[in-house]
N, C-alpha and C positions, 0 to 999 in steps of 0.2 A: 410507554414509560415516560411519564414525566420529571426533571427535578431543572431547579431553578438556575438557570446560568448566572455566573457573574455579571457585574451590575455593571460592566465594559468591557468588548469583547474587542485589539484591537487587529489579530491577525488569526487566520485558520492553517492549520498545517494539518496536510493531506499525504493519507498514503497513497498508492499508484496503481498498481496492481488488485482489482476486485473490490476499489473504491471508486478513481476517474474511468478509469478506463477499465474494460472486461479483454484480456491477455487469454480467456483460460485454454480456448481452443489454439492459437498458435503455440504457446509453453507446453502444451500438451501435445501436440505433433512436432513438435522439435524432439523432445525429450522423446518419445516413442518411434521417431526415427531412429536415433542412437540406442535404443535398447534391439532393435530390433535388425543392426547391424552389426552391434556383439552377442546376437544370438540369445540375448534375454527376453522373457516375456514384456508385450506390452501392455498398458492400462488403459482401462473405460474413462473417455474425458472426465467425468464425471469423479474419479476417484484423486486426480487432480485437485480437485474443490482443498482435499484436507493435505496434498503433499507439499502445495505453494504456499509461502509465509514466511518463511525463516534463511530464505536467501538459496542460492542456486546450489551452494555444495549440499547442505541440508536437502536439497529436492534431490540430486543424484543419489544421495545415501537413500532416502523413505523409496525411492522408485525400485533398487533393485534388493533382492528375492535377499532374507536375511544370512543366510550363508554365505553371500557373497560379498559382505560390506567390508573389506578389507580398504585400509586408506588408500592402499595403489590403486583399487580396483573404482574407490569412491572418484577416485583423483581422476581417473580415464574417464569414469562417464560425464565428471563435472564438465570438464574439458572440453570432452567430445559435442557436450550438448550447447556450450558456449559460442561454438565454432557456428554450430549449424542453425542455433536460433540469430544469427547475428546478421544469415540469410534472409531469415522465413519470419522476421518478427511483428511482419503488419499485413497479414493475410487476411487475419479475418478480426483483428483486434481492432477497437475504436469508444467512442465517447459510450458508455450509460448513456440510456433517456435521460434528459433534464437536467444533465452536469452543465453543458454551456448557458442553458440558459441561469442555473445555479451561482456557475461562476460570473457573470456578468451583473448579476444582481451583486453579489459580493463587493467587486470592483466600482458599481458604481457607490456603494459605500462608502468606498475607501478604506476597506480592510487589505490586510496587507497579506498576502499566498506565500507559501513556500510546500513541498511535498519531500517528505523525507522516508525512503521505501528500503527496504532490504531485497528489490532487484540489483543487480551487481550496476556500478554507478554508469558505469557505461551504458548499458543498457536502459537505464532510468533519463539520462541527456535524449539518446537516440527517439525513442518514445513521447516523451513527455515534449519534445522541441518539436517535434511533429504534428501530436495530433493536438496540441495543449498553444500552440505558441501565439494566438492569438490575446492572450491573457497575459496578465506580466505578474509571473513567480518571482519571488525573489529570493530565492532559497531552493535548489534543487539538489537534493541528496540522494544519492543511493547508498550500495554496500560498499563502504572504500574501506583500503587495506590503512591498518592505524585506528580506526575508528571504533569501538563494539556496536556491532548490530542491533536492533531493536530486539528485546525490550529496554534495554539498556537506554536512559535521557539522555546518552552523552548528545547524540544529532540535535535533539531540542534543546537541548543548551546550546548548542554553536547556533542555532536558528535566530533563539533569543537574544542573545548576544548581537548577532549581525542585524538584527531589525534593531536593537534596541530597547524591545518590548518584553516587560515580566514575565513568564510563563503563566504568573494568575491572571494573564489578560488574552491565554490564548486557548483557541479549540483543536482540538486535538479529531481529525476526524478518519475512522476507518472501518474496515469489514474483519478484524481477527481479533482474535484475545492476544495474539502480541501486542496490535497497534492499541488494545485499551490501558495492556499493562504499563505502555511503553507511554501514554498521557496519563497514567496514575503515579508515575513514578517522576517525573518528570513536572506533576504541578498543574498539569494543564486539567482544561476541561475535557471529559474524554467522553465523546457521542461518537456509536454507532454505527453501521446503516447497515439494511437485511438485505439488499439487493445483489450484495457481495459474494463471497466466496463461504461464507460459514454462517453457523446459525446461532439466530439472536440470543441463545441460550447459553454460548461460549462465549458472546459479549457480554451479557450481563455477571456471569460468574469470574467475570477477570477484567469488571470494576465497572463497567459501562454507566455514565451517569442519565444519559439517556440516549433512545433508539429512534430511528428515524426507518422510514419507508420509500421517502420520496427524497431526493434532491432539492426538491424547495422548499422542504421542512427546514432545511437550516434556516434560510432567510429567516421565516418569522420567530427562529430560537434564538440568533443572535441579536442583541440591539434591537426588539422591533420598536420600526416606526411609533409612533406617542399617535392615539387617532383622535 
């Protein structure tokens, strides 16, 4: 899908989870520890893909059996899973193909990063200061208490704000129908990518202006070079 970027693009704001980086098998064995030590069933990695998105209490609620979503009960697995991913959160998580070399095309641009995720914010520093810190963010958000979550602009207006920079001058880039809703609402340009966690069919129905396959589709989508 193509459609036409604005005619100056001067920062990209990234989500984290099943965009930079692929989390899905550590989040998925953290969380299937904890169910599987209060005696609840656990889940095929794979079912994962649609439980991640909407922040860690949201992943505690979709994980356990619906009879059982009672707020104490949400509240202990949240908890319990917080504890135990805080261990286990870089086992097997790291870059996509093509992100570094994605990001470093960016940078030498002079665009300006920032990543704004609905991972709990702690857990979004931990990660992203790790495997990412090679590159200079300058905006790193997670889920913080006082803020509304994505799909809510509030995070992309504090981004905007702190860079300085319009939202109709920015890309909005992720793997969910939150994160398209959350650059439709919010002003930005909102692309994509299918390497993520969901299928391009949930991006395009919750506003996707265009889809990307590869990580170095951006490059030539934003500003390209004049030949």
């Amino acid at each position: 899908m193509n459609s036409e970027t604005p005619k100056k693009i001067e920062a990209v704001v990234f989500d984290l989870d099943g965009t930079l980086l692929d989390t899905l098998e550590d989040l998925a064995a953290s969380m299937n520890r904890v169910l599987e030590s209060k005696k609840f069933p656990s889940h095929p990695v794979e079912s994962y893909l649609h439980f991640i998105g909407d922040g860690a209490r949201m992943l505690a609620q979709r994980v356990l059996p619906e009879q059982e979503r009672s707020e104490s009960q949400i509240n202990n697995i949240h908890q319990a899973f917080e504890k135990d991913y805080r261990d286990n959160w870089g086992f097997h998580t790291g870059l996509y193909q093509g992100i570094a070399e994605m990001l470093d095309q960016l940078t030498e641009r002079g665009l300006k990063l920032s990543i704004l995720s609905n991972k709990p914010h702690e857990f979004t520093l931990i990660t992203s200061g790790y495997f990412l810190s090679k590159w200079n963010f300058e905006c790193v958000f997670g889920q913080r208490q006082g803020v509304p979550k994505k799909p809510d602009p509030a995070g992309v207006y504090e981004i905007s704000e702190q860079l300085k920079i319009p939202v109709e001058q920015m890309v909005y880039l992720g793997d969910s129908g939150v994160d398209m809703l959350t650059a439709k609402a919010a002003g930005c340009y909102a692309v994509g990518v299918t390497w993520g966690f969901r299928e391009p069919e949930e991006l395009l129905d919750s506003g996707a202006e265009c889809l990307i396959s590869e990580p170095q589709e951006l490059g030539s989508l934003i500003n390209p070079p004049k030949s």
